[in-house]
C-alpha positions in Angstrom: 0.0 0.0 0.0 1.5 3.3 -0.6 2.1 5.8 2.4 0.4 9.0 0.6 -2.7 7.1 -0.3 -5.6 8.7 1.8 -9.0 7.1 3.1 -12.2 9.2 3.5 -15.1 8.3 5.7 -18.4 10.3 3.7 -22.3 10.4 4.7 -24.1 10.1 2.0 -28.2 12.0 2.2 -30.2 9.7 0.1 -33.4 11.1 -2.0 -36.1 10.0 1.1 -33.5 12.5 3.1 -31.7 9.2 4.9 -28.1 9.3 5.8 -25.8 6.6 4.7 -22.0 6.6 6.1 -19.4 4.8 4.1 -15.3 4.7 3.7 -13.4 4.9 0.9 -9.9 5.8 -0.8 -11.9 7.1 -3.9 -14.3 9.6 -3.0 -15.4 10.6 -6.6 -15.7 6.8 -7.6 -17.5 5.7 -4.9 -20.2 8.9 -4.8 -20.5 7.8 -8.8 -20.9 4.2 -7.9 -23.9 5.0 -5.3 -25.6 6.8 -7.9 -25.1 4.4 -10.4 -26.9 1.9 -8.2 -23.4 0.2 -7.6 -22.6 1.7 -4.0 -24.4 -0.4 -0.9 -28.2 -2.2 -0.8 -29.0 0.4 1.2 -28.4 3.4 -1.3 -29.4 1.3 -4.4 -32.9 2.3 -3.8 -33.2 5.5 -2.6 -31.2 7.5 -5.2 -30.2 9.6 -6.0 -27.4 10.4 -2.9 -25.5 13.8 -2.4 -22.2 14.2 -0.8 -23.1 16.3 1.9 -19.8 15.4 4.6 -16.6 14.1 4.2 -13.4 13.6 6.5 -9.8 12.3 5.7 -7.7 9.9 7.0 -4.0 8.4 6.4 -4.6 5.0 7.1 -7.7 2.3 6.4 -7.8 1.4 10.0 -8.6 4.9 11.2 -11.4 5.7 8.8 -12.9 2.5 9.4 -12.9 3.2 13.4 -14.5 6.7 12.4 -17.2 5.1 10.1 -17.9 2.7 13.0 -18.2 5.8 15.1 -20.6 8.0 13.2 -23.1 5.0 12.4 -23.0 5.0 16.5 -25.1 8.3 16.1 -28.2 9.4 16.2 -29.3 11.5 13.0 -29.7 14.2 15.3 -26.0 14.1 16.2 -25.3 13.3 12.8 -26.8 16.7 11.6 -24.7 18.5 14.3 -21.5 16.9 13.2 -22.2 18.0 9.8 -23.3 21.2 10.5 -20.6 22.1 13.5 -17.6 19.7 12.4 -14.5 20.1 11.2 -15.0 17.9 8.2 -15.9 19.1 4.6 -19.3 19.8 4.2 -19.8 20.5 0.3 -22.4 22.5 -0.8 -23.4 20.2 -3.4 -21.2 17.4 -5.1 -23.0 14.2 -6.5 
């Protein structure tokens, strides 16, 4: 694996408003393959999905631990994280 490659843990807000929380090391790809009706079962039918957070990490271990994390949350926390952290929040990337 090389050292500079970085891993991003996303949610995902799905067309019936739903989060979905994912990791990847291709954000771009992995937005296009949800939408495509590639990405998980659960995002397959409720497309289309918009990027609305992201965070970065250097290593697969550590985003995995985070994605772990934010599932842990309730959507109410969830909307606070993305509205108060320190992640990216795009305005609108699909």
């Amino acid at each position: 694996m090389r050292s500079e490659e970085t891993f991003y843990i996303y949610i995902v807000e799905c067309s019936d408003h739903s989060f979905y929380t994912g990791w990847t090391n291709n954000l771009e790809k992995r937005i296009a393959a949800h939408n495509a009706g590639k990405g998980a079962k659960y995002t397959k039918y409720r497309l289309p999905v918009t990027l609305i957070y992201f965070e970065t990490y250097p290593n697969k271990q550590d985003a995995m631990r985070r994605e772990y994390a934010i599932k842990q949350l309730t959507r109410q926390q969830k909307l606070k994280l993305i509205t108060d952290g320190s992640g990216f929040r795009p305005e609108k990337i699909h």
